[in-house]
N, C-alpha and C positions, 0 to 999 in steps of 0.2 A: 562331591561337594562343589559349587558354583565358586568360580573366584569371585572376590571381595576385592570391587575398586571403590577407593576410597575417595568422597568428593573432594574435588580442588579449593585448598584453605583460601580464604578470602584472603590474598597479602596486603590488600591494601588497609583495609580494617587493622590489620595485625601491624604490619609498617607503624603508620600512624598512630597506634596507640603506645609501641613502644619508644616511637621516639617523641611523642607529641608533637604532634605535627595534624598537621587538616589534610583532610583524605585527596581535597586537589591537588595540592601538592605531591604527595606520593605518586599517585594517578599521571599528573603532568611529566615529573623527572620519570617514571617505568616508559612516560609512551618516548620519550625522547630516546631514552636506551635501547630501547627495540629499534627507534629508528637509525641509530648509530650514532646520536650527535657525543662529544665528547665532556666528560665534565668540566673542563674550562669553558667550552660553549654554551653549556648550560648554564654556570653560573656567572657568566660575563652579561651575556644577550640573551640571555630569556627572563632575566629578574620580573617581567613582565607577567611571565606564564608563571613561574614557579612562587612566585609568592616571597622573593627578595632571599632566596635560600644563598644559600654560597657551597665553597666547593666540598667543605666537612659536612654536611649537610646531605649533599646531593650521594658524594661515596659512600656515607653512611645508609641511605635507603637503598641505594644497588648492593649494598655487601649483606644487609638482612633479608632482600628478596633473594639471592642467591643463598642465604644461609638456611630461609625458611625453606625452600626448593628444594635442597637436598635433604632436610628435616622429612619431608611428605616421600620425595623419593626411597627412603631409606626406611619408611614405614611402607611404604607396598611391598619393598622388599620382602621384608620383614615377614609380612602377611601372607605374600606368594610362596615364599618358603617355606614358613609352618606349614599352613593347607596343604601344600604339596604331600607334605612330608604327613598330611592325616592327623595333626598332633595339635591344631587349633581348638583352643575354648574360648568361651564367653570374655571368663577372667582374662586371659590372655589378650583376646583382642582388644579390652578394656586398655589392661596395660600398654599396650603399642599404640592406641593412638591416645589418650592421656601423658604419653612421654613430653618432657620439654624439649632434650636437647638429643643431638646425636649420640651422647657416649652413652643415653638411656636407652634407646633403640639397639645398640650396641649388645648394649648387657644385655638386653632381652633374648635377643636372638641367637647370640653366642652359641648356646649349648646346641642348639638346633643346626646351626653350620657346622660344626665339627662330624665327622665320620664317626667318631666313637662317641656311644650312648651314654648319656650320665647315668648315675644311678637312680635319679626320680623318672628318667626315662624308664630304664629298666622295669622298676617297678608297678608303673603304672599299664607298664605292658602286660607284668604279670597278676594283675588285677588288683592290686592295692590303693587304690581311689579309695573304693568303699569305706576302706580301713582310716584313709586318713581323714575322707571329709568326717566320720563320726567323733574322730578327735579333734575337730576344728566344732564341734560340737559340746566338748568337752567330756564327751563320754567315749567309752571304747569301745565296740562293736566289732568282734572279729567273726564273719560266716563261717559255717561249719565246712565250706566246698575249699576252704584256703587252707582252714588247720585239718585236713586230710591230706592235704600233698607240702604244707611249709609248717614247719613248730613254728609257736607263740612269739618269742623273742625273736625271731628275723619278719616275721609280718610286721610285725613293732617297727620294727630299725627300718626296713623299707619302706613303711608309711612315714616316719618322721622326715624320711629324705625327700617324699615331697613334699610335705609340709614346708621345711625350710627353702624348696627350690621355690616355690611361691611366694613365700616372704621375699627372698630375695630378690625377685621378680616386679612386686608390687609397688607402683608405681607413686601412690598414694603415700604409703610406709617412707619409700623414699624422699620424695617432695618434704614429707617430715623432719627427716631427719638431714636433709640438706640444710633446712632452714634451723633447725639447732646449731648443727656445727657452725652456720656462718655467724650465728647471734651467743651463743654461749662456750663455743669450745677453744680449744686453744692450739699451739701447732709450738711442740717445743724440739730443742737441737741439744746434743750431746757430743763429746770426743768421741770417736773410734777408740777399742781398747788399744793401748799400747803395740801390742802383737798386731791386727790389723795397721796400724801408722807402720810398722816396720818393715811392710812389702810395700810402702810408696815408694818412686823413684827419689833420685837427689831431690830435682827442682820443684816437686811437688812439697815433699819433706821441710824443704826451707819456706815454703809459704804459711805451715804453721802457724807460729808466734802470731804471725801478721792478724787472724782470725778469732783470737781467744777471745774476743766478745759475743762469739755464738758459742763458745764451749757447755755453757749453761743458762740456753738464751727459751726465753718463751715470753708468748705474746697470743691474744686473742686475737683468732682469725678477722673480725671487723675493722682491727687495730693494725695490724702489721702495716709497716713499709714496703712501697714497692720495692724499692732499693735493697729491702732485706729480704724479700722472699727471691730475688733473683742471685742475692749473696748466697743463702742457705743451697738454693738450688747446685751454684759452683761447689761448694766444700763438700758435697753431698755427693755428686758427682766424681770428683777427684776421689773420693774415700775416704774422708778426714771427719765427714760429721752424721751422726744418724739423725734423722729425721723424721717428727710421727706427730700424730694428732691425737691429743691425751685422750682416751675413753671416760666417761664418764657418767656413774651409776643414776643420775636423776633424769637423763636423757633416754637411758635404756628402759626403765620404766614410764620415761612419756610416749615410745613407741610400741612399747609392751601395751600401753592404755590404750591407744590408737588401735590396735591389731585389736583388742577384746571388742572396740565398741563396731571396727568392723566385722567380726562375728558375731555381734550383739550376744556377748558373753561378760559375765562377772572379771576381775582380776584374777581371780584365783582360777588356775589352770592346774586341769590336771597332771600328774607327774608327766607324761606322755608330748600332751601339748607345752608345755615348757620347754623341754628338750629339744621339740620339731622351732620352736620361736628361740630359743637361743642360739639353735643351726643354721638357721636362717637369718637371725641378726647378723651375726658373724659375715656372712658371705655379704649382707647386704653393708655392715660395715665397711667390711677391707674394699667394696665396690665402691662405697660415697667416699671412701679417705680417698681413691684415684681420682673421684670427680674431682674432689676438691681439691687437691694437690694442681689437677692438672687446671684446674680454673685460676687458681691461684698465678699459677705462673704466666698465665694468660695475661693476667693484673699486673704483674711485673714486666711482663714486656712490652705489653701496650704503655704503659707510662711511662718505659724507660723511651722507647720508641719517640713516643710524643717530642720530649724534650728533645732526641737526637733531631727531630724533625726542625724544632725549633731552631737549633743552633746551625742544621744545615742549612736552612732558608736565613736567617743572617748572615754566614758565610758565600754562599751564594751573590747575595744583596751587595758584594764588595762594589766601590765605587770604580767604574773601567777609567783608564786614561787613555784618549786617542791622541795622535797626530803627533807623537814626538818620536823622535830619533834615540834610538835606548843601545845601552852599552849593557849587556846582561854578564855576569860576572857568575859561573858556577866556583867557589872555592873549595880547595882542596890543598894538603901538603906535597907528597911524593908524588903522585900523578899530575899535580900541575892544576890552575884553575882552567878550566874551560871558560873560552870567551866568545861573545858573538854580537855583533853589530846589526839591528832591525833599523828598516825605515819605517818612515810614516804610517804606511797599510800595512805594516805587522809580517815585511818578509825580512825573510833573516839573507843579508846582503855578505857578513864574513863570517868566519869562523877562525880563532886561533886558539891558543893556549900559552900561558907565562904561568913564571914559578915565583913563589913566596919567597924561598931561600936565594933567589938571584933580585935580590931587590933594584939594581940599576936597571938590570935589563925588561925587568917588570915595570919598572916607572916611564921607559924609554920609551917601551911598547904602546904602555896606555898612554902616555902622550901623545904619543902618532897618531892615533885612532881617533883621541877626544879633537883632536883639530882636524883630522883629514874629513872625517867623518859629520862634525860639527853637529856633536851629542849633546843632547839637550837632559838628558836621565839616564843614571847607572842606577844598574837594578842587581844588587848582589843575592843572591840565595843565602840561608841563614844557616847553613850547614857549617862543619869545621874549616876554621882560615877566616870566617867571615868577618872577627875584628879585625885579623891583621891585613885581611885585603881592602876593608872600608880607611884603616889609618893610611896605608901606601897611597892608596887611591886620591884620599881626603887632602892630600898633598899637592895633588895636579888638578881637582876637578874641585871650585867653588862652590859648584850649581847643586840640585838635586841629585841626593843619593838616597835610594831607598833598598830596605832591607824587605826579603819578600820570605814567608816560609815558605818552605821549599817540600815539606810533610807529602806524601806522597806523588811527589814525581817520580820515584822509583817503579810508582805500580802501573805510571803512565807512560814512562820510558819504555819499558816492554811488552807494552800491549801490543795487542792487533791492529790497536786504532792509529797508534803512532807508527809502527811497521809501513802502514796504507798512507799514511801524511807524507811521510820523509823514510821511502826506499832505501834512500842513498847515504842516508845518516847513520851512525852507530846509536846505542845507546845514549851513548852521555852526551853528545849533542843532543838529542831528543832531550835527555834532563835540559839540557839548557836552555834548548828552545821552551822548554814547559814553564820554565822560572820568568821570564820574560812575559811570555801569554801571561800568565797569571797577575801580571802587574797591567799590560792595557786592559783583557778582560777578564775577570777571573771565573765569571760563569761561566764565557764561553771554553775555556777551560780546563774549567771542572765538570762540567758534562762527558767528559774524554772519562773520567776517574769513575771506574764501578764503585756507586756509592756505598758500596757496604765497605769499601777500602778506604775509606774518609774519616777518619779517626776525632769525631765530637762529639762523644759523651763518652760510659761505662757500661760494662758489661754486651759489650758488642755481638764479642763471642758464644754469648751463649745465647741470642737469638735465632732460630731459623732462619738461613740464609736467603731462603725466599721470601718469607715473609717482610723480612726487614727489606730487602730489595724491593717489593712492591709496594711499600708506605714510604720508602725514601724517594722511590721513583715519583712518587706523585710530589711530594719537595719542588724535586725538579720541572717536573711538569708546570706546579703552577706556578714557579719562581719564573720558567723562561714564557707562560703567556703573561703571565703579568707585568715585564717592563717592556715588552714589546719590540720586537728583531727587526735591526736594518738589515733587509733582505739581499743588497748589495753586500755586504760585508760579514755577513753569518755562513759559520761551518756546517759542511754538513748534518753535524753530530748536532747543533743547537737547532737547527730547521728540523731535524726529524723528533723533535721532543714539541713542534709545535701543534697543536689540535690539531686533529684530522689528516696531517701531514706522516707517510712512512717512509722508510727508509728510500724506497725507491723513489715517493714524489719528491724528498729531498734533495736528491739526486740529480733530477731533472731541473729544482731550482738554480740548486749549484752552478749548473752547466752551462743552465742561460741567460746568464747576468749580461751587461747588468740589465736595469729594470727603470723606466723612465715613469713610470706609474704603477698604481695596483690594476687597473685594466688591462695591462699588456700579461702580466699572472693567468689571466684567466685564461690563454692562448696554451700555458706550459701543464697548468692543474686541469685536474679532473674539477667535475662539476661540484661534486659532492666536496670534493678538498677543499675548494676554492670557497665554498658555502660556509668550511670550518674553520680555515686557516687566515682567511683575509683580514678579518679582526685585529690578530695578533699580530702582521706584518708591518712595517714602515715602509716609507721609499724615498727619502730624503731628499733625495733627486725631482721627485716630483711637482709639479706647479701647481697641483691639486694641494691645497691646505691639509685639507680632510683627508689625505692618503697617511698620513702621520700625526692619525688617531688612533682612538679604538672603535670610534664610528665605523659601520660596515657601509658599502655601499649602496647598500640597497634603502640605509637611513641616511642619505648625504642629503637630498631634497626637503624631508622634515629637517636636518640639522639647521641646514641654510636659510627656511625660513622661520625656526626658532629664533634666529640670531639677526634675522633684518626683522624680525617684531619684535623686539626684546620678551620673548616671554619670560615668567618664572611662573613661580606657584599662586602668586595674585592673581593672574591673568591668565593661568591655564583654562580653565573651564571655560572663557569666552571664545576660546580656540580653539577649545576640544574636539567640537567638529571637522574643521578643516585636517588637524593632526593627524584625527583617525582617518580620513581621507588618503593624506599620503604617507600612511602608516598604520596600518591595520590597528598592531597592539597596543598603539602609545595610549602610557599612561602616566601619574606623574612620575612611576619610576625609570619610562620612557625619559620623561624631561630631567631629571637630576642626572641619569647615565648621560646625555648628551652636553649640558651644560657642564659636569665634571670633565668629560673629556675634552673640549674648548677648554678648559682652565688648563689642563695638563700636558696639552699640547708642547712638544718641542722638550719637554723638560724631560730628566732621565731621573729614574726613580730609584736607582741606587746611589743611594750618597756618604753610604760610611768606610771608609776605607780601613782593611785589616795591616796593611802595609804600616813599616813604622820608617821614621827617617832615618838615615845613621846619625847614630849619636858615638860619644866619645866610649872607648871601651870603657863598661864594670865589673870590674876585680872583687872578690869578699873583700880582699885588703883593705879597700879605701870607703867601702862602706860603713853606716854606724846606727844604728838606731836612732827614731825619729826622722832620718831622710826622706822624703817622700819623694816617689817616684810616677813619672807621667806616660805610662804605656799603654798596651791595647790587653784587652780579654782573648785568648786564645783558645779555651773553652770552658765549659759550665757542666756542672755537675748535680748530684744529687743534693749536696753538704757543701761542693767548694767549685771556685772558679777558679781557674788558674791563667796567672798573668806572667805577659813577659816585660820585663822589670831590667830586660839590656844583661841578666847572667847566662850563665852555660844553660840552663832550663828555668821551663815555665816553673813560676809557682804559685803558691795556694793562696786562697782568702778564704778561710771556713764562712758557714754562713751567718755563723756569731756575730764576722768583723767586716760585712758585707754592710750594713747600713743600722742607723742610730735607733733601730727600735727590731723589734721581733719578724722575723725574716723567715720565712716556713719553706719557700722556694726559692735558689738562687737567681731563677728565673726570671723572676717578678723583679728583680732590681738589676740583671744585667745581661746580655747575649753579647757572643761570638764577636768582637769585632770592634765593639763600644771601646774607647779612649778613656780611660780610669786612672786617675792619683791614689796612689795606694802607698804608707806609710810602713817604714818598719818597725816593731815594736819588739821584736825580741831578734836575739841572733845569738849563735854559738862558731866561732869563727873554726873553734877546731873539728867541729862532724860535718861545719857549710851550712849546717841548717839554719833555716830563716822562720820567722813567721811575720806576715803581714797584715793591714789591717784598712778597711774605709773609711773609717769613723773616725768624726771630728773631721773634715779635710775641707 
C-alpha cells in the first residue's frame, strides 16, 4: 500500500475564519514570524501591515497556526502508523482527517500504538468484518467457514466488539455528542464517602468545611464558572469530591438516531446491533466525558490566567520614583531590622541593622544616617515591626515615609539573579536591597521575580507551570516595551525582556553604557537586534528629540517633516505623496503612531503607585463601623478584592460591595494598585472579622 500524504491545510483560511480576522492580516503577522520579528514589533510598528492588530491578536494567530500544525502533524502520524500496521480503512481514514482536535486523533490511534491488540483487533483478524458489517445491516449473517472452526455466541461477541470500536471511533458520532454535552448536560460534584475523607492527611482534612458549597453542587456545562470548574478540579484532586457528567437518556437516543441514519437504518436495532451501539457508546462516552473535562479546565485556566494577567500588568505599571536618597528600613523583632542607605542612581552606599526593643539606640542611629546622609525617603517593607518601626522612625523623619510590600522578596532574595547582582551580600541584604528597588522602580524589579511566584489572583497552583509562565511572561514582555527603557539605567534582566533583545545582547548593552544617542547602539547590537529593539529604548542623554520616542529611526525624517507641515488627517492625502516617499508604508496609521508619539514624548506611562504612605498604626480596638478608610487594592479576584486598610492583613470587598449597581467582574471596577475608600460596615471585634464595603462613598 502507497503512503497517504495528506495535503497541507490552508492555515490561513482556517486562521481567519476562526478568529475573524481578513486573510491579509493572518498572511501579514505568519510572514513576519517566519522572519523573526517579535510581537511587540509587530504590533507597535507594523500597524501599517497588519491591519491595526495588537499584541492579543497577533499571539493569538501564532498560537492557532502552531496549534493547527500539530493538528495535521498528528494526523500523518496517525495515517503512517495505521498503513504501516496494514490496518487502514476508508472509514478510518475518514475518521482521522475529519478530527477537530488533538485529543481526537489521540483517541483514534490509540489502540493502534499500543503492542497489545484490542480485541476488535483480534477479531477482525480472525475474520469477523463479515459478521459485523451484516449487523450494521441489521441483520445477521454468520458463513458457514467461521461456524466450522468458532460457535455461534463468540462470532456474536467478537463482531459486537468491532462494532463498538467503530462507534467509538467515529468521528461524526462524536462531533454529536460533544455538542450535546456542551448545550444540554450538566457536570455535578459529590462528597467522598466518609471512609475515603478518612485517608486524607490533617491539612487536607481541615479544608473540608471551607468547600461544602460543592458538596451537592451541579450546573450546566454552558453555565459553570470559571472560577468553579478550577475549584471542583482542586477538591477533586485532593480526594474530597467526585466528580462526573450526568448521562442522560434523551441524548443517548439522539446519537442512537445519528448512528441509524448513518447506516440508513430504522431505529429499531436488532438485539445484536444494540449491544455492539451501546458498547461503543460507552467507550465513546467515558472518551467525550475526558474531552470535556479536559476542555473545561482549559476554560478555567485560561480565564483565570487572563485576570492574573490583568492584575500583573497593573502591578507592573507601579509608578518609579528616581533621584532621591532612600533610607530602606527591612523590619524585624529578634533578628533586628536591616537597614540600608541608597543614593541617587539606585546604589546602596550602607548597610546596617538596629533593634526595636533598644529603642534609644534605634532612634540614635536613625538620626545619624537621616542627617549624615540627607534622606530625602524612608521606604520600610510591610512585613512584622513595620508599625512599630514607622512610629519610632515617624519621631525623627518629618518628610516622606512610605510603606512598600514586601510579598515576594523572599523568592528574589535567593535566586540566581540576586546571587549574580550582589556576590557579596547575604540573603537578607538582597531582601533589603529588593524592598528599596521596588519603591524607585518596581518593574524593574519585579522582572528579577519568576512570575509564577507573584502572588495576584486564585488558583495559582493548580495551573501548569509552563503554561502560566508563558502567558505571564508575555505580561512582562509587553508591560516592559510599552513604557519604554532608559538604556542608561536598565538591568540587565529588564533589557533582555526587550524585543529582539537576549540575554547575551543584553549583556553587551549593560556593558557599554553609557549611550549619548541611539546611533552609537548600533555599534554594540546586531543588525537584526537593533531593527527590533531600537523602538523600545530611550537615551535621555541624547540631543536627538526623537531618540526618546517610539519613533524608530528609520521614520525620524517622515516624523520631522510631519511636524514642520503640521499634518493631521485634514491634510494627509495632500501629502501623501511625499510621505510615501520617505516612508514606504505610511498611512494614516503611519501618521496617528507618529503624532501620538510627539504627544508622549518625555512623559512616563506608569503613574499609579501601589505604595501606601505611613500612616498612623490601626488596631481592631480603635476601629468602629462606618469608618471609611483610604488605601490601595492589593489584589482582585474572581468574587473579591482585597484591600489594605492599615491592619495585620489585606481584606475583602465581595463583589456585592464593590460598586452601586450589578458588578459581574471585579475587574471591571477595580485592579492591583488603584487607591479605593472603602467603608466598614460590619465587624466582630472578638474572631477580628471585618467586612467592607464601596458603596455609597
Amino acid at each position: 500500500m502507497s503512503e497517504t500524504i495528506l495535503p497541507l491545510p490552508n492555515y490561513i483560511k482556517i486562521i481567519s475564519k476562526v478568529l475573524e480576522l481578513k486573510d491579509f492580516q493572518v498572511q501579514v503577522v505568519l510572514d513576519f514570524k517566519e522572519e523573526g520579528a517579535t510581537v511587540p514589533f509587530i504590533a507597535r510598528y507594523r500597524k501599517e501591515r497588519t491591519g491595526n492588530l495588537d499584541e492579543n491578536d497577533i499571539r493569538a494567530i501564532m498560537e492557532l497556526q502552531t496549534k493547527e500544525e500539530n493538528l495535521h502533524k498528528a494526523k500523518q502520524t496517525a495515517i503512517n502508523g495505521i498503513e504501516e500496521l496494514g490496518k487502514m480503512t476508508p472509514e478510518l481514514m475518514a475518521n482521522i482527517i475529519n478530527a477537530k482536535t488533538l485529543k481526537e486523533v489521540e483517541e483514534i490511534y490509540k489502540p493502534y500504538k499500543s503492542k497489545k491488540k484490542t480485541k476488535a483487533m483480534l477479531a477482525i483478524e480472525k475474520g469477523f468484518q463479515v459478521v459485523a458489517d451484516s449487523i450494521k445491516q441489521n441483520i445477521l449473517v454468520i458463513p458457514e467457514n467461521l461456524l466450522k472452526e468458532f460457535n455461534r455466541e463468540e462470532i456474536i461477541d467478537w463482531a459486537i466488539e468491532i462494532i463498538g470500536a467503530e462507534i467509538s471511533a467515529n468521528t461524526n458520532l462524536r462531533h454529536e455528542l460533544i455538542e450535546k454535552f456542551q448545550t444540554l448536560w450538566s457536570v455535578s460534584a459529590s462528597k467522598k464517602s466518609e471512609k475515603m475523607l478518612e485517608k486524607l492527611n490533617q491539612k487536607d482534612t481541615e479544608q473540608i468545611p471551607k468547600f461544602a458549597l460543592y458538596f451537592e453542587f451541579n450546573s450546566r456545562i454552558n453555565r459553570i464558572k470559571p472560577y468553579q470548574i478550577l475549584a471542583l478540579n482542586r477538591w477533586e484532586n485532593l480526594g474530597i469530591l467526585n466528580i462526573k457528567l450526568d448521562k442522560d437518556e434523551f441524548i443517548f437516543e439522539s446519537i442512537k438516531e445519528l448512528y441509524s441514519n448513518i447506516l440508513n437504518l430504522n431505529k429499531v436495532f436488532i438485539a445484536e446491533l444494540e449491544i455492539g451501539f451501546k458498547t461503543g457508546y460507552e467507550a465513546l462516552f467515558s472518551s467525550v466525558e475526558n474531552e470535556i473535562r479536559w476542555d473545561l479546565s482549559e476554560i478555567g485556566e485560561d480565564d483565570s490566567i487572563l485576570s492574573f494577567q490583568k492584575n500583573l500588568q497593573a502591578l507592573l505599571m507601579t509608578k518609579p520614583e528616581y533621584g532621591k536618597i532612600i533610607l530602606a528600613v527591612d523590619p524585624w523583632y529578634r533578628a533586628g531590622c536591616k537597614i540600608c542607605v541608597i543614593d541617587t542612581i539606585g546604589n546602596p552606599i550602607l548597610f546596617d541593622k538596629v533593634y526595636l526593643h533598644e529603642e534609644d539606640n534605634f532612634k540614635l542611629k536613625i538620626k545619624d544616617i537621616i542627617k549624615k546622609y540627607k534622606i530625602d525617603t524612608v521606604v520600610v517593607g510591610n512585613g512584622t515591626g513595620c508599625d512599630e518601626s514607622c512610629t519610632l522612625i515617624s519621631e525623627l523623619f518629618t518628610w516622606e515615609m512610605i510603606v512598600v510590600n514586601e510579598s515576594w522578596a523572599s523568592v528574589y532574595s535567593a535566586s540566581p539573579v540576586a546571587q549574580e547582582e550582589f556576590p557579596d551580600l547575604d540573603s537578607l541584604d538582597r531582601w533589603t536591597v529588593s524592598i528599596w528597588r521596588r519603591y524607585i522602580d518596581p518593574l524593574s524589579e519585579l522582572v528579577k521575580v519568576p512570575v509564577g511566584s507573584i502572588w495576584v489572583w486564585m488558583y495559582q497552583h493548580d495551573i501548569a507551570e509552563k503554561k502560566l509562565n508563558e502567558k505571564l511572561g508575555y505580561v512582562v514582555e509587553d508591560v516592559v516595551n510599552e513604557v519604554g527603557i532608559n538604556v542608561n539605567n536598565a538591568s540587565v534582566y529588564v533589557l533582555n525582556h526587550i524585543s529582539g533583545i537576549d540575554k547575551r545582547e543584553a549583556k553587551k548593552i549593560y556593558n557599554h553604557r553609557p549611550y549619548k544617542s541611539r546611533a552609537t547602539l548600533q555599534k554594540v547590537l546586531s543588525e537584526k537586534a537593533y531593527k527590533l529593539a531600537i523602538w523600545f529604548l530611550r537615551v535621555p542623554e541624547s540631543k536627538e528629540v526623537l531618540d526618546n520616542t517610539d519613533i524608530h529611526p528609520d521614520q525620524y525624517e517622515i516624523a520631522r517633516y510631519i511636524k514642520d507641515n503640521w499634518i493631521n488627517s485634514t491634510n494627509f492625502e495632500s501629502h501623501k505623496s511625499r510621505l510615501i516617499e520617505l516612508y514606504t508604508d505610511a498611512n494614516l496609521d503611519t501618521l496617528d503612531f507618529i503624532l501620538e508619539a510627539y504627544k508622549n514624548a518625555w512623559i512616563e506611562k506608569r503613574v499609579n503607585s501601589t505604595h501606601t504612605k505611613a500612616k498612623k498604626k490601626i488596631i481592631m480596638e480603635d476601629i468602629k463601623e462606618w469608618d471609611v478608610f483610604d488605601w490601595v487594592v492589593r489584589n482582585v479576584v474572581a468574587f473579591w478584592a482585597f484591600v489594605d486598610i492599615g491592619l495585620k492583613n489585606d481584606w475583602l470587598v465581595h463583589v456585592s460591595q464593590l460598586a452601586d449597581k450589578f458588578v459581574s467582574n471585579p475587574l471591571d471596577i477595580v485592579n492591583v494598585g488603584d487607591r479605593v475608600k472603602v467603608k466598614l460596615i460590619w465587624i466582630d471585634k472578638t474572631s477580628g472579622k471585618i467586612q467592607l464595603s464601596m458603596k455609597d462613598i
